[in-house]
VEXKEBA-580778 format. One record per residue (C-alpha): residue number from 1; residue in three letters; x, y, z. Coordinates in Angstrom, 3 decimals. Each point is the difference from the previous one (the first is absolute). Last residue first. Layout:
% VEXKEBA-580778
   nr  rest        px        py        pz
  NUM   ALA         X         Y         Z
...
***
This chain:
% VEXKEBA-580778
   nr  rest        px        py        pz
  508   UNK   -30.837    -4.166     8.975
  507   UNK     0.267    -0.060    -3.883
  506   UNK    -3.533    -0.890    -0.765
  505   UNK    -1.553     2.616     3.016
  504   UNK     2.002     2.872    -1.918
  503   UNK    -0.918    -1.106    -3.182
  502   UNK    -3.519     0.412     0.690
  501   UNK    -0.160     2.682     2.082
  500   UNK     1.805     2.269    -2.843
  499   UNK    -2.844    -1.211    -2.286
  498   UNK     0.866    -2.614    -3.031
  497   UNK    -1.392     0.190    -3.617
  496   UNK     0.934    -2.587    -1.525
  495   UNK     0.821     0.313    -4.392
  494   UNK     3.271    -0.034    -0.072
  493   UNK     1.623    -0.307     3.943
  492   UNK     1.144     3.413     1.613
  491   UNK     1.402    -0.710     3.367
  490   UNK     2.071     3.402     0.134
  489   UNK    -1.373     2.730    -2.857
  488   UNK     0.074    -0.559    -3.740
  487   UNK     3.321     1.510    -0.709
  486   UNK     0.940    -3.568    -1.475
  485   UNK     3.242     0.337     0.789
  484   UNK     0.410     2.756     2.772
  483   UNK    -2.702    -1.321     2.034
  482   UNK     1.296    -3.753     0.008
  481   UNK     3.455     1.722     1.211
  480   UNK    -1.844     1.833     2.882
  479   UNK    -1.131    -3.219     1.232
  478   UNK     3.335    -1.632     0.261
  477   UNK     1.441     3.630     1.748
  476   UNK    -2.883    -1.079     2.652
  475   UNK     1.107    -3.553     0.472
  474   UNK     3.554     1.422     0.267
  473   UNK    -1.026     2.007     2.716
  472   UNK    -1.919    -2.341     1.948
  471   UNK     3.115    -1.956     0.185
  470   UNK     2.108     3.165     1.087
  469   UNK    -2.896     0.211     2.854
  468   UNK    -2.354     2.208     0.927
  467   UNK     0.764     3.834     1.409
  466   UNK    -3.032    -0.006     2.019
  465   UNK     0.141    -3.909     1.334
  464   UNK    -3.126    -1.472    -0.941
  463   UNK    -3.074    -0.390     2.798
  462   UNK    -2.284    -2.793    -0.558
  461   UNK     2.538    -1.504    -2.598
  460   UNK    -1.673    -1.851    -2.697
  459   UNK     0.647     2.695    -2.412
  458   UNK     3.509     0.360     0.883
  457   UNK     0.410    -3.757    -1.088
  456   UNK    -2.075     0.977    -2.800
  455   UNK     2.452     2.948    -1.448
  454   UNK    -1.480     3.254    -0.165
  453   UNK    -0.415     1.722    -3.789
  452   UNK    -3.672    -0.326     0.288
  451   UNK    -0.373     1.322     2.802
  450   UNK    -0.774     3.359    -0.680
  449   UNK    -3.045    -1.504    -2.048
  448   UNK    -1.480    -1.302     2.936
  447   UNK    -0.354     3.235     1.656
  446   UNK    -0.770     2.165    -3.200
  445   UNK    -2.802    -2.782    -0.469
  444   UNK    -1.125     0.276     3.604
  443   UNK    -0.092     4.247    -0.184
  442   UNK     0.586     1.877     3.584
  441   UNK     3.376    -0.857    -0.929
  440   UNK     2.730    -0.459     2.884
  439   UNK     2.581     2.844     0.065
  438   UNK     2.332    -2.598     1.688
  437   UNK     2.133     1.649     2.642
  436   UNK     3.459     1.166    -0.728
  435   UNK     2.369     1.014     2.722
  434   UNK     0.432    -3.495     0.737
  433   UNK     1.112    -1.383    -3.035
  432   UNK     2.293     2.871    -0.738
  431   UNK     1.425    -1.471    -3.596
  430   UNK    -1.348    -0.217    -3.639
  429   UNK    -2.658     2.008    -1.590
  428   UNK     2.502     0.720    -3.098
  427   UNK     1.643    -2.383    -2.372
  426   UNK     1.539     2.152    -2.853
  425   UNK    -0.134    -0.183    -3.547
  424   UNK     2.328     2.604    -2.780
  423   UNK    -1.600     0.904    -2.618
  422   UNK     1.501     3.438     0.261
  421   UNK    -2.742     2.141     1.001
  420   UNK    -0.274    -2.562     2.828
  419   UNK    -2.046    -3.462    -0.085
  418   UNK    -1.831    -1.314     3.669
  417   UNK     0.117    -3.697     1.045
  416   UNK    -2.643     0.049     2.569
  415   UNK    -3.035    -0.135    -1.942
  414   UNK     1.531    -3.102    -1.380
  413   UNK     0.012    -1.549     3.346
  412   UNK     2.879    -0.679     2.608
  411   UNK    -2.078     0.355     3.478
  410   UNK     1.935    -1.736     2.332
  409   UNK     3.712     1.467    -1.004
  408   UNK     2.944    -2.238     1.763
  407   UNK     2.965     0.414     1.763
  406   UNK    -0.037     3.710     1.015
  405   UNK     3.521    -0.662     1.119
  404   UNK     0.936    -0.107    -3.548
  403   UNK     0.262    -3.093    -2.351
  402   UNK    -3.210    -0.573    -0.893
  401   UNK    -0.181     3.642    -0.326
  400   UNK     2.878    -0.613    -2.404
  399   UNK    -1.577    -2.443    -1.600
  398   UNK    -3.570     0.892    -0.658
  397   UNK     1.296     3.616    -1.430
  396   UNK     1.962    -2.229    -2.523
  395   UNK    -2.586    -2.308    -0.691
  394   UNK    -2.323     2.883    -0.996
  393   UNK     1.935     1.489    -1.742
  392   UNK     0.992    -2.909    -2.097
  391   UNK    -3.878    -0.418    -0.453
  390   UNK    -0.513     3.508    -1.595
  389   UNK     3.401    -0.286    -2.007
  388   UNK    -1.539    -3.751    -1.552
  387   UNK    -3.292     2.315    -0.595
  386   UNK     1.307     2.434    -2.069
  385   UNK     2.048    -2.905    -2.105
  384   UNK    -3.377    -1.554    -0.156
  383   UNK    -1.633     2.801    -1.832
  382   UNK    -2.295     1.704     1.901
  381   UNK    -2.609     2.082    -2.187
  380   UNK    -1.477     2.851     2.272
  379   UNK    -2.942     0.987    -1.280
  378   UNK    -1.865    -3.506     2.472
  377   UNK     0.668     2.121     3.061
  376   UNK    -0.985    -2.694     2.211
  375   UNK     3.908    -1.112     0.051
  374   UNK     1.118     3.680     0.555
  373   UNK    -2.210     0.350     2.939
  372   UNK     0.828    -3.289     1.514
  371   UNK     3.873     0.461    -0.265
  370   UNK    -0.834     3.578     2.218
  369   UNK    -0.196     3.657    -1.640
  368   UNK     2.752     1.125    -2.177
  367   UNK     0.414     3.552     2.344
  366   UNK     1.756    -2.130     2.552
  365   UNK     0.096     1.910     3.497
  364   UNK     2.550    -0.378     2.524
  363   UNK    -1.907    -1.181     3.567
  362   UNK    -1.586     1.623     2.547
  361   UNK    -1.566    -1.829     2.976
  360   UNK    -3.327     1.097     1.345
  359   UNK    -2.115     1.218     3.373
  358   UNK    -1.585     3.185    -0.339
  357   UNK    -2.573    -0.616     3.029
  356   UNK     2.489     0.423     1.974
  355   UNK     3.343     1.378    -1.344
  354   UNK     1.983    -3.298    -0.312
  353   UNK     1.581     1.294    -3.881
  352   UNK     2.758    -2.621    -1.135
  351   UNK     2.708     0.566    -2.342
  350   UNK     1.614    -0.251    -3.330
  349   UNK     0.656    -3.556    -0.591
  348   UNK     1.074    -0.381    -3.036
  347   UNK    -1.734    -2.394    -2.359
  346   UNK     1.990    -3.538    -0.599
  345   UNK     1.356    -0.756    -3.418
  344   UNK     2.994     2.145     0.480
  343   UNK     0.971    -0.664     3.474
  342   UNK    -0.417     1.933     3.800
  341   UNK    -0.170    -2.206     2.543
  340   UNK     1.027     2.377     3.174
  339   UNK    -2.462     2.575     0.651
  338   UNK    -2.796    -3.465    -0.263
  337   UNK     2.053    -1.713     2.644
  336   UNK    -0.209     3.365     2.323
  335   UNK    -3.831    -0.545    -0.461
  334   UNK     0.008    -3.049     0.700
  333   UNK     2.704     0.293     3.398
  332   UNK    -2.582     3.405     0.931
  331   UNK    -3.203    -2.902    -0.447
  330   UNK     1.793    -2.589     2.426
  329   UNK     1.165     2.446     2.719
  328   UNK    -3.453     1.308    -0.089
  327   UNK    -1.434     3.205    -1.263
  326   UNK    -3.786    -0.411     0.659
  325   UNK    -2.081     1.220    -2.934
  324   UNK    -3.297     1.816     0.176
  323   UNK    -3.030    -0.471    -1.912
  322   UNK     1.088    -2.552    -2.426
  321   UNK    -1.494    -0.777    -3.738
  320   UNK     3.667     0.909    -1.173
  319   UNK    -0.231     1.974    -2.998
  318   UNK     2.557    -0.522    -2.792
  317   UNK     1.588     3.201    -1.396
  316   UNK     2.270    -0.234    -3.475
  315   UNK     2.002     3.433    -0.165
  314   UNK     0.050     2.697    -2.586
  313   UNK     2.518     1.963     1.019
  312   UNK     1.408     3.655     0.884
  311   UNK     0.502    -0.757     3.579
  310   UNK    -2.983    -2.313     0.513
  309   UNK    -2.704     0.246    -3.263
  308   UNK    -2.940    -2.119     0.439
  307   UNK    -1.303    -3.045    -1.429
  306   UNK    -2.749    -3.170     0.313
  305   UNK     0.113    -2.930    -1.646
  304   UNK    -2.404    -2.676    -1.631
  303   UNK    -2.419     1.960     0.004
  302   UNK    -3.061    -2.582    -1.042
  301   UNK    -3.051     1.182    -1.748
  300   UNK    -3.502    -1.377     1.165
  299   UNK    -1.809    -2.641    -1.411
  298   UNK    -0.867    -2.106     3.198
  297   UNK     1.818    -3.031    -0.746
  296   UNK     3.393     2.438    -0.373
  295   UNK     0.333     2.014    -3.603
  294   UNK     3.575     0.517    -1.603
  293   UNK    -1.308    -1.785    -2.956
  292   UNK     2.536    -1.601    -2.401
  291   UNK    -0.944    -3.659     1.729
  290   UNK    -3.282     0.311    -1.313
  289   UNK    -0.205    -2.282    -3.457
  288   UNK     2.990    -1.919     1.217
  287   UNK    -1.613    -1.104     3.231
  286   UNK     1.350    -0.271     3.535
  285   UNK    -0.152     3.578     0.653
  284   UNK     2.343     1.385     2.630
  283   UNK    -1.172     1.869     3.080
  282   UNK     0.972     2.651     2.510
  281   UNK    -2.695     1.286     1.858
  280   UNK     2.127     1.664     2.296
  279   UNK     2.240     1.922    -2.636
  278   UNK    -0.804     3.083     2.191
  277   UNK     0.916    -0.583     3.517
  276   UNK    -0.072     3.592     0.572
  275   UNK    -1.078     2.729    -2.796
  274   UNK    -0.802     3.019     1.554
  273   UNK     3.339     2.183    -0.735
  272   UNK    -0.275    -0.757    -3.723
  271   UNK    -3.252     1.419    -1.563
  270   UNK     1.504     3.626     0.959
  269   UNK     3.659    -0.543    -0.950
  268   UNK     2.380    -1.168     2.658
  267   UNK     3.257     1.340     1.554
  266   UNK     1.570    -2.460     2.831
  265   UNK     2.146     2.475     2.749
  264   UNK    -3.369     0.733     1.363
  263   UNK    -0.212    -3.388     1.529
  262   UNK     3.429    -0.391     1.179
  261   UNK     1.919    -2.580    -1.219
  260   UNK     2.463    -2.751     2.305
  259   UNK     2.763    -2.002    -1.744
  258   UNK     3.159     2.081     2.027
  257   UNK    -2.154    -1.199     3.532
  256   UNK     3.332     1.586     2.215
  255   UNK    -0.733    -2.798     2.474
  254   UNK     0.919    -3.171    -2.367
  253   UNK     2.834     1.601    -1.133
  252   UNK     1.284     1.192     3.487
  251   UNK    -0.850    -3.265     1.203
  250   UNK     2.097    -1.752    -2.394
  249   UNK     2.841     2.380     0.020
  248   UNK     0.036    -0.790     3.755
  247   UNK    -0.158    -3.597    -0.614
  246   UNK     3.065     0.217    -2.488
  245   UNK     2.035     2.064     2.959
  244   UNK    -0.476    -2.699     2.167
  243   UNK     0.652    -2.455    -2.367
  242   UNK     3.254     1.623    -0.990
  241   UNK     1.000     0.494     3.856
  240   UNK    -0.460    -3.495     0.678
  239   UNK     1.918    -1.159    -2.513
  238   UNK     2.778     2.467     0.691
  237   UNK     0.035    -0.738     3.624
  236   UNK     0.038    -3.563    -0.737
  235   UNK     2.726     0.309    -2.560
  234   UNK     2.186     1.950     2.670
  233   UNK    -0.444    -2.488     3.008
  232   UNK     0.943    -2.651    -2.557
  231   UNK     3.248     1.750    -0.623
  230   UNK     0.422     1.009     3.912
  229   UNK    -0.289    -3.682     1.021
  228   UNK     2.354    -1.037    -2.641
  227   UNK     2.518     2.307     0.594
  226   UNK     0.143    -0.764     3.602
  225   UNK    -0.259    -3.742    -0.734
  224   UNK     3.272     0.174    -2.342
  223   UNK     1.761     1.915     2.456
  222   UNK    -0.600    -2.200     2.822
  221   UNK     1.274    -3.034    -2.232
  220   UNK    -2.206    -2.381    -1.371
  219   UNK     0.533    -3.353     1.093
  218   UNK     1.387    -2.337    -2.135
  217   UNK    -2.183    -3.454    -0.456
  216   UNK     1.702    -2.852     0.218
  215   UNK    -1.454    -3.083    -2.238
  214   UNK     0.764    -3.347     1.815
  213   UNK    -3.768     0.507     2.059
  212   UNK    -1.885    -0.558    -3.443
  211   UNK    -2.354     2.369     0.687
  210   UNK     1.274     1.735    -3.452
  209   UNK    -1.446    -2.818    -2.030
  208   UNK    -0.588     0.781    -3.777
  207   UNK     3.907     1.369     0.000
  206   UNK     1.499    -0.695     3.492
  205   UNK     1.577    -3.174    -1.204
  204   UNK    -0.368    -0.906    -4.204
  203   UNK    -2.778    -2.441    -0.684
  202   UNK     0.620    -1.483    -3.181
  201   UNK     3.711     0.641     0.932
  200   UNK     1.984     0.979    -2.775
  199   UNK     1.865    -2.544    -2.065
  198   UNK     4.179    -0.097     0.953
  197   UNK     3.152     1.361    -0.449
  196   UNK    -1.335     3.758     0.697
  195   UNK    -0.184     0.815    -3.675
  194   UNK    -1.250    -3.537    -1.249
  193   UNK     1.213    -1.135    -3.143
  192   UNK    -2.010    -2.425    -0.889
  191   UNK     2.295    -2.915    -2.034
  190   UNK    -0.036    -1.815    -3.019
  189   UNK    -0.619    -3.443     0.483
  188   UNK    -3.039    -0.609    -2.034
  187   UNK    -2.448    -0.092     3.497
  186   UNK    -2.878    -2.506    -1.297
  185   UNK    -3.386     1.533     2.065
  184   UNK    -2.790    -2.440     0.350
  183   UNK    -3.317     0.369    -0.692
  182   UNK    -0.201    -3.879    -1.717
  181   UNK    -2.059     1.304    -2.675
  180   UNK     0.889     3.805    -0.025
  179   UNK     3.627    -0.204    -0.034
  178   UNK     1.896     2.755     1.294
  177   UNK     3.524     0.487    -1.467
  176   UNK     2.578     1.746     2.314
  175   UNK     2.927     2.167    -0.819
  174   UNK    -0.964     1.575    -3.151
  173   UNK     3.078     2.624    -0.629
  172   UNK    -0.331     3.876     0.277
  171   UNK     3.359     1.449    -1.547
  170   UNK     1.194     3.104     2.297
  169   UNK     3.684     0.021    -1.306
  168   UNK     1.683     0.587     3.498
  167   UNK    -3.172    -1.401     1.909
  166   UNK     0.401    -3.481    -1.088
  165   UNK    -3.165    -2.498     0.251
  164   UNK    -2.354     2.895    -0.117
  163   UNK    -3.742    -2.487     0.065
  162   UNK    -2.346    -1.825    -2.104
  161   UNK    -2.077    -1.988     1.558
  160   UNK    -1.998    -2.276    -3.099
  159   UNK    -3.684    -0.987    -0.416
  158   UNK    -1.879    -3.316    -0.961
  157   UNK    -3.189     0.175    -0.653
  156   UNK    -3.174    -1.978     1.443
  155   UNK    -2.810     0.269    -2.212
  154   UNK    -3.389     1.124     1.070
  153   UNK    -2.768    -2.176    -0.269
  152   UNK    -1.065     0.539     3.792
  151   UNK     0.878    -3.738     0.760
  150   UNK     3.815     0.743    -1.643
  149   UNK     1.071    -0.453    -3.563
  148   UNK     3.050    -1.918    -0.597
  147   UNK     1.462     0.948    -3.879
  146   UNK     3.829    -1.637    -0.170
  145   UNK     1.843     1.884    -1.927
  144   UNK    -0.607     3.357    -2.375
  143   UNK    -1.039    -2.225    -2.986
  142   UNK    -2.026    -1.985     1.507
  141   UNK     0.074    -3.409     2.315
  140   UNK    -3.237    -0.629     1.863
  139   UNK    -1.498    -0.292     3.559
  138   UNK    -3.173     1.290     1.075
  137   UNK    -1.518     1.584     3.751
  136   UNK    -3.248     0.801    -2.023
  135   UNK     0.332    -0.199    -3.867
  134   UNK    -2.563    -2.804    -0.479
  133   UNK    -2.832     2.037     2.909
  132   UNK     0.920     2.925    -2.383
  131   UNK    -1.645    -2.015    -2.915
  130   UNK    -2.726    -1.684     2.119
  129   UNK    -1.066     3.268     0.992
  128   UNK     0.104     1.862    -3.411
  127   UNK    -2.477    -3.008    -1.523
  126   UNK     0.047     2.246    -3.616
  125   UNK     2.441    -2.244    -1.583
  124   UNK    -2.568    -2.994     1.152
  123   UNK     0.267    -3.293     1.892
  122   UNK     0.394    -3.313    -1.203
  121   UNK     3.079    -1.248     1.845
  120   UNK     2.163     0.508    -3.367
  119   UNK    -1.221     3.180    -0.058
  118   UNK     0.610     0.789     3.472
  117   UNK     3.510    -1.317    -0.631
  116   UNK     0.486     1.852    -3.276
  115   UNK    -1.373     3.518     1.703
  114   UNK     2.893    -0.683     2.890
  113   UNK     2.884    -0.538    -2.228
  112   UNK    -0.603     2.602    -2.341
  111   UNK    -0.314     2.086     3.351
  110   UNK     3.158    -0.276     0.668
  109   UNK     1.268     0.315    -3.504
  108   UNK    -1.530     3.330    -0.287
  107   UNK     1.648     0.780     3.789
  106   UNK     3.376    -0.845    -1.384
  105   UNK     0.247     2.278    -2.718
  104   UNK    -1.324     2.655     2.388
  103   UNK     2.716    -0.935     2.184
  102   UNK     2.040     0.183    -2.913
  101   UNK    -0.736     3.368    -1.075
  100   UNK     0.141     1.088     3.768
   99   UNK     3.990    -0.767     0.308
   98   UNK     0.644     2.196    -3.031
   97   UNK    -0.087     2.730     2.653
   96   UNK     3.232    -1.862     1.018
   95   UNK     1.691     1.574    -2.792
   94   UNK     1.754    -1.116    -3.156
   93   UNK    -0.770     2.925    -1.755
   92   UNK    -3.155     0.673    -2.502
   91   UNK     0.749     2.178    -3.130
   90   UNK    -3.589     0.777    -1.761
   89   UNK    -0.587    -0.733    -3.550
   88   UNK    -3.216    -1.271     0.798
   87   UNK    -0.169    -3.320    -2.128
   86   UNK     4.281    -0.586    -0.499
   85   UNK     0.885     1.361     3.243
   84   UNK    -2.669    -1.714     1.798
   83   UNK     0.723    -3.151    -1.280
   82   UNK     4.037    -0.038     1.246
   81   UNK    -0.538     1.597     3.118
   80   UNK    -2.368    -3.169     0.999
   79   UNK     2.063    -2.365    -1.736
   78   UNK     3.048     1.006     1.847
   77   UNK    -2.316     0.143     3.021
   76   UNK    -1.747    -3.638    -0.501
   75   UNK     3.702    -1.283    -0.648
   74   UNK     1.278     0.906     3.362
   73   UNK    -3.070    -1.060     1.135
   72   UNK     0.352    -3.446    -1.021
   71   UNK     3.491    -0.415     0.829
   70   UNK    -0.636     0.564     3.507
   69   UNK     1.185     2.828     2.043
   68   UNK    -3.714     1.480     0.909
   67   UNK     0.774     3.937     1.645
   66   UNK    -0.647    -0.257     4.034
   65   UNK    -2.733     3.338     0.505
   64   UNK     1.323     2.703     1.819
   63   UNK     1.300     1.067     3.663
   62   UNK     2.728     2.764     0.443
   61   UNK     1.743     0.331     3.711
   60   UNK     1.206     2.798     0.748
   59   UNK     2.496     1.363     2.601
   58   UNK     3.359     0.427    -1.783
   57   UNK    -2.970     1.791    -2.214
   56   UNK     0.564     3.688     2.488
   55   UNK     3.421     0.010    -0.751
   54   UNK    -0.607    -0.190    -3.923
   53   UNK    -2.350     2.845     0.939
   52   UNK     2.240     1.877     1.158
   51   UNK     2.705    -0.461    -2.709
   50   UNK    -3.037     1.171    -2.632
   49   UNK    -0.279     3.099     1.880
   48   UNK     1.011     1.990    -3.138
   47   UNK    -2.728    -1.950    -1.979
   46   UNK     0.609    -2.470    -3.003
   45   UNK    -2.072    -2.486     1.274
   44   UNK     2.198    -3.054     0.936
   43   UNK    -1.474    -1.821     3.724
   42   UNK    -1.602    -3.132    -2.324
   41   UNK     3.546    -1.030    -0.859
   40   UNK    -1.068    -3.372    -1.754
   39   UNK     0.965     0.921    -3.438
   38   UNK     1.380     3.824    -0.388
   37   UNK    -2.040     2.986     0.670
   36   UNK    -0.844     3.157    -1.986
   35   UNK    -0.967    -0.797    -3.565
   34   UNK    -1.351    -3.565     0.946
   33   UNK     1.336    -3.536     1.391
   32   UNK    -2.356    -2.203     1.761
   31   UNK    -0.137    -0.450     3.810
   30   UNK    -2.496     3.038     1.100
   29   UNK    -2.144    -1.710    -2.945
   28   UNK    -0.393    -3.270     2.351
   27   UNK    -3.484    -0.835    -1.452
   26   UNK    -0.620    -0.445     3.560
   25   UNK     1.180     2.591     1.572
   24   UNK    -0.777    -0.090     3.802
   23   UNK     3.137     1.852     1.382
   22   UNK     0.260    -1.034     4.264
   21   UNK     1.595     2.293     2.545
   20   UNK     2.167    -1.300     2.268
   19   UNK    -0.131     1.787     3.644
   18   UNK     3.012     0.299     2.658
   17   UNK     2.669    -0.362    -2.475
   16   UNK     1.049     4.139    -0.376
   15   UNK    -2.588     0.713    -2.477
   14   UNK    -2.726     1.670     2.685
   13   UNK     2.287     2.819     0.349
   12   UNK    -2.845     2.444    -0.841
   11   UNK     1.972     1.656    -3.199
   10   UNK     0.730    -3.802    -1.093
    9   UNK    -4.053    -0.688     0.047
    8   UNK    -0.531     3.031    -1.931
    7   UNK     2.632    -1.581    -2.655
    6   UNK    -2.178    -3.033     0.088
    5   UNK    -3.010     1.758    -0.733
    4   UNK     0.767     1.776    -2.560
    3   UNK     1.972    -2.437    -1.886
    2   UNK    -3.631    -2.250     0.429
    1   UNK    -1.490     2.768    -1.751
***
């Protein structure tokens, strides 16, 4: 990577001795010998623009950890090679990775030393404070060196500079030793080459500060301005003619009303053409022994959707509980939004009928019935793998409305995740806040019992956004979960019996 880099640096001219760039390798494996590069030519790579990047290194500086040249080491290492050889069978080079196995080495005996001393003071092994308050800003002699630990019980280290000390042959040479208890730099004699004779400037003139009254600026020439003016006069003409003609498209769309349904182009059955708002008494048992009736408080059969046929197809219709409805900016944008977010696990948006008093939104229709009506259907056995694809499809839909410029759903229930002939579960009822008014229930346990899936912080709200939140979503999905495991209805508790009301006023 670092090849990479430095040959992209040569291609900008930023090589030439202006800028140094510095190598942190600490293990210094750039500097060892392998297949493709000799010792301590870090440039080699075995690439056809190997002689460029050779260039490029005149200009690098290579930082890594100061290798131990005591005796002591030197024999730790051959021991250290040596013993893993003979127990792991494993070939170990003399590398300066073998650096950490004695710093390791070291930091056992380093805390030997502490743990005796608190010992011998009368404290504990497990006193943790008293032991790192021993090793804190601590001298002693190891086998890597001298072992000074710093206030922050971090050890200072010693590091070398390597750098291109001939730039016929390209060998990298250290040329400064840093040492980390006194901080001081020892220069080893061999010399920086420096490109332009000497180190760039830290703060190089009319670089960082072009005010700097010594840097000439060069006019531009009449030609130059001429073609710039008439360049920039072209892009603006461009941009503004693309977002001209995008806000035309716009309003075209927006005028031409593509999502709107006639009245008498929706086909219904006898029983079907009456039913508005049907599904108003919606209502989930909270008990296992009733939760498989389809009954509200009052005893009377739910529809939970209501059909027709548009074009050839059965369609989902929901009735809006509106008398007339005002086309706004806002609601053509929503209903333009719900043309546009189409996605497997979300029901098609088909349309929208404003023919007074015939006011409803058309949907695709899902034959399987809704989450809630297979879960109360207690024939259908649902193994879990059955209901693992139910919930992924659910958290699929979730996220990419989540995702969409709808932003959020509001209503997310499991009468709202509807199953096609295929198995396959959609979110539906989502989107067009304000075209939508709340059918409200003339029935206060179908009332309370619709909210059972709203999150409390929506609950408290005197007035709740339409569309909710992505938070209130998630609450809601959390709910459905509970329903699909124990298939016992939200809320249900063994043995309570707990009203709509009830739960709702607990949670808010």
């Amino acid at each position: 990577m670092f090849h990479k880099i430095m040959l992209q640096a040569h291609k900008e001219k930023l090589t030439n001795g202006d800028y140094v760039f510095f190598y942190v390798d600490v293990f210094g494996e750039s500097l060892r010998r392998d297949g493709t590069r000799e010792a301590k030519k870090p440039w080699q790579c075995n690439d056809s623009q190997e002689m460029d990047i050779k260039e490029a290194f005149k200009t690098v500086l290579v930082i890594s950890y100061h290798e131990p040249e005591n005796p002591e080491y030197v024999e730790f290492q051959r021991k250290l090679i040596q013993r893993v050889k003979q127990e792991f069978e494993v070939d170990l080079n003399y590398s300066l990775m073998n650096f950490i196995a004695g710093c390791f080495y070291d930091g056992a005996l380093l805390y030997a030393h502490a743990l005796n001393e608190t010992l011998t003071e009368g404290g504990s092994e497990t006193d943790g404070l008293k032991i790192v308050q021993k090793v804190r800003s601590r001298k002693m002699q190891g086998i890597t060196g001298t072992v000074s630990m710093d206030s922050y019980n971090d050890r200072n280290t010693d590091f070398d500079l390597w750098s291109m000390t001939d730039h016929d042959s390209g060998v990298f040479q250290v040329v400064g030793h840093y040492n980390g208890i006194s901080k001081q730099i020892n220069w080893t004699g061999n010399p920086i080459i420096w490109l332009k004779g000497s180190p760039p400037s830290d703060n190089p003139p009319c670089v960082f500060d072009t005010e700097d009254p010594m840097c000439e600026k060069t006019p531009l020439s009449t030609l130059a301005i001429v073609a710039l003016g008439a360049g920039l006069t072209l892009l603006m003409f461009g941009m503004s003619s693309f977002l001209i003609l995008r806000k035309l498209m716009l309003e075209k769309e927006l005028a031409s009303m593509l999502w709107r349904i006639r009245w008498d182009e929706l086909q219904f059955g006898n029983s079907e053409r009456y039913h508005k708002c049907a599904g108003s008494r919606l209502t989930l048992s909270l008990r296992g022994s009733s939760y498989g009736s389809l009954m509200t408080a009052h005893g009377k059969y739910q529809i939970f959707t209501n059909t027709g046929h548009f074009k050839g197809n059965v369609v989902a219709i929901k009735h809006v509980n509106k008398k007339r409805i005002e086309l706004t900016r806002q609601v053509l944008f929503e209903l333009k939004h719900m043309r546009d977010v189409q996605f497997n696990h979300l029901t098609r948006f088909l349309g929208a009928c404003i023919d007074p008093p015939n006011i409803c939104i058309v949907t695709e229709y899902c034959p399987r019935g809704s989450l809630q009506d297979i879960l109360e259907n207690e024939s259908i056995n649902l193994d879990w793998m059955f209901r693992h694809s139910l919930i992924n499809d659910i958290v699929k839909g979730m996220c990419f409305l989540h995702r969409s410029i709808i932003g959020s759903h509001g209503n997310l229930k499991s009468s709202n995740c509807v199953v096609d002939s295929r198995f396959v579960l959609k979110i539906t009822d989502y989107g067009l806040a304000s075209f939508r008014s709340s059918c409200d229930a003339d029935d206060v346990y179908a009332l309370y019992a619709k909210k059972l899936w709203t999150a409390p912080e929506l609950l408290r709200m005197g007035r709740p956004p339409p569309q909710g939140t992505q938070k209130g979503d998630v609450y809601s999905f959390g709910i459905i979960l509970q329903e699909v495991a124990l298939r016992n209805g939200c809320f249900y508790i063994q043995g309570m019996d707990l009203s709509p009301k009830g739960v709702t006023a607990t949670t808010q």
